[in-house]
C-alpha positions as CSV (number, residue, x, y, z in Angstrom):
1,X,55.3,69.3,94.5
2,X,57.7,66.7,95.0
3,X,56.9,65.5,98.6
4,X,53.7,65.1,100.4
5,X,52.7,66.7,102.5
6,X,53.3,70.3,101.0
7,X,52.4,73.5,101.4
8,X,50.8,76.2,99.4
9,X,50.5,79.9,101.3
10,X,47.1,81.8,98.9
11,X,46.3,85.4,100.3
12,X,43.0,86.6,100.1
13,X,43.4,88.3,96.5
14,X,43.8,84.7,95.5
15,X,47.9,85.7,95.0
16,X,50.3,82.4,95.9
17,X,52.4,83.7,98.7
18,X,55.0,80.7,99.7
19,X,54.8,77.2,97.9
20,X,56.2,73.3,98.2
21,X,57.6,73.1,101.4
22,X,57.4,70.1,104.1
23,X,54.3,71.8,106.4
24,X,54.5,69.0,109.2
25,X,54.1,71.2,112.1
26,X,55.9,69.3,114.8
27,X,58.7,67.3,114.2
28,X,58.1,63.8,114.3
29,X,60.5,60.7,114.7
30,X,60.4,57.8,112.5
31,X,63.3,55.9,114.6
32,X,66.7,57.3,114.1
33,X,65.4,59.4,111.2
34,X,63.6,63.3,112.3
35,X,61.2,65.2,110.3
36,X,59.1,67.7,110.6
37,X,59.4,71.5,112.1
38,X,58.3,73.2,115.2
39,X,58.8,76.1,113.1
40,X,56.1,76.1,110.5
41,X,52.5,77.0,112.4
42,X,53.9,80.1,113.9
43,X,55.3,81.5,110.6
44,X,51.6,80.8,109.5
45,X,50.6,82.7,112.3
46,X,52.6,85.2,111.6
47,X,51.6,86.0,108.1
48,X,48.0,86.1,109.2
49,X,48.8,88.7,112.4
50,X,50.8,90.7,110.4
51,X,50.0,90.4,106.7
52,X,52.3,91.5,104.0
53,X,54.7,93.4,106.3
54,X,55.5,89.2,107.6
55,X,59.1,88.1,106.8
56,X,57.5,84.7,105.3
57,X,55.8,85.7,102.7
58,X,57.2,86.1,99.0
59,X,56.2,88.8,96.8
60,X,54.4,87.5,93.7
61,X,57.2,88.1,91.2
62,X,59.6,86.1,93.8
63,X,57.6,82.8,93.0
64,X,59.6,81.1,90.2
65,X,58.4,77.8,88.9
66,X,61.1,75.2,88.1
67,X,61.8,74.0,84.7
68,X,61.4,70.1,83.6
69,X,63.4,68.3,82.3
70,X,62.4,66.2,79.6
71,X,62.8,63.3,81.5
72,X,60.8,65.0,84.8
73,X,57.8,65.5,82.1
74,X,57.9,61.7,80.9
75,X,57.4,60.9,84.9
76,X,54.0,62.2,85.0
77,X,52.2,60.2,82.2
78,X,54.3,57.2,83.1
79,X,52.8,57.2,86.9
80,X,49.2,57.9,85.4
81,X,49.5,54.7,83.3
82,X,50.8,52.9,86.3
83,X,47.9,54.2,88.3
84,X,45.4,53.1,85.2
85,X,46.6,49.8,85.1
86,X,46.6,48.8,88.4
87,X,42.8,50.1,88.2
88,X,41.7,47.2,85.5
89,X,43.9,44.7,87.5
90,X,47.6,44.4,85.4
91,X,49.5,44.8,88.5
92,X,52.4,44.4,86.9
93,X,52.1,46.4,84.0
94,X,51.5,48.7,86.8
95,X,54.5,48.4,88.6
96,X,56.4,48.7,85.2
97,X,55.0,52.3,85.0
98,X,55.5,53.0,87.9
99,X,59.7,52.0,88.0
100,X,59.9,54.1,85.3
101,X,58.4,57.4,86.2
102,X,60.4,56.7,89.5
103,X,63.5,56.3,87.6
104,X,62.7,59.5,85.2
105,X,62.0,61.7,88.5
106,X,64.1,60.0,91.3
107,X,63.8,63.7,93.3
108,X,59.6,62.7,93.7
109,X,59.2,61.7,96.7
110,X,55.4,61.5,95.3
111,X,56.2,58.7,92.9
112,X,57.8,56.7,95.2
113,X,55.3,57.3,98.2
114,X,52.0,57.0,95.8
115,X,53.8,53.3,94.3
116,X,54.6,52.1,98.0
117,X,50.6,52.8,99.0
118,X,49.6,49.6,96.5
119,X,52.0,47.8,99.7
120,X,51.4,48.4,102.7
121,X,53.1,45.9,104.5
122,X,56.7,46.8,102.2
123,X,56.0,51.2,102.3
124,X,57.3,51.3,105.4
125,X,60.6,49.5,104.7
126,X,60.8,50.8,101.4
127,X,60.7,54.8,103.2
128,X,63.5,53.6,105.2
129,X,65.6,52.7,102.7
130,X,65.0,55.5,100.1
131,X,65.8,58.0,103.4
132,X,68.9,56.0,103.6
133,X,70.1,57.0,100.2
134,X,69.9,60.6,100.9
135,X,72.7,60.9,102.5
136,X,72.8,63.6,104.3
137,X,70.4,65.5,102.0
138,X,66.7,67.1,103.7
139,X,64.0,65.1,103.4
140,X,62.1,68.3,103.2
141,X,64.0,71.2,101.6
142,X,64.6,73.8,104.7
143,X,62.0,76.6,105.5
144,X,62.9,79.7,105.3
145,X,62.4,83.1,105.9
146,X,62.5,85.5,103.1
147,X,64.5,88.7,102.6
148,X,63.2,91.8,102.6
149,X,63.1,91.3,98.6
150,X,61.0,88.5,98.8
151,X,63.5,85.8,97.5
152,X,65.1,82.5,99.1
């Protein structure tokens, strides 16, 4: 997952069905900036009214994880250790940590989100300016409906 909040569709058989996608059900306006769907609760709806035969739900082998680089893996452990020394009071060891794992894994919003939290009075300023750098790129990846296949 790489932004919060995200989704994760599990049928009964305990089978993932759809995964990491922006599941804010009504869009939402943070001033000039829009996120959020009005699209996502009735696809929800309509995987549980209609089951497999639903056009958004992926067929098992169609889930396909993405591969690390070695740099995404180094994010992880650095954010931990951020997160670890924040907890015995080195806030700035913390924040050290926690630059790098944003700057090994720009792509999380996670990271970024997870760092700002320790601020409250800067996240919402700091949001505003790393939506800036997108540049025309989603905040949230689109949803989709899948092919008959069961593939993006």
């Amino acid at each position: 997952m790489v932004n919060v909040p995200s989704a994760v569709w599990i049928d009964e058989q305990g089978i993932v069905r759809r995964i990491d996608e922006g599941t804010y059900a009504t869009v939402h306006k943070n001033g000039d900036f829009e996120y959020g769907t009005n699209d996502y609760a009735p696809m929800v709806e309509d995987w549980v009214k209609h089951g497999e035969s639903s056009p958004y739900v992926a067929q098992p082998v169609a889930l396909v994880t993405t591969e690390k680089t070695a740099d995404q893996a180094k994010a992880a452990p650095a954010f931990r250790l951020g997160v670890h020394f924040k907890a015995i009071g080195q806030a700035a060891k913390a924040s050290e940590y926690w630059q790098q794992a944003q700057a090994l894994n720009p792509d999380s919003w996670n990271y970024h989100r997870q760092d700002w939290s320790y601020t409250p009075e800067q996240a919402g300023s700091n949001w505003q300016k790393k939506v800036q750098t997108l540049e025309g790129k989603p905040y949230y990846k689109p949803i989709s409906e899948l092919s008959a296949e069961g593939s993006d």
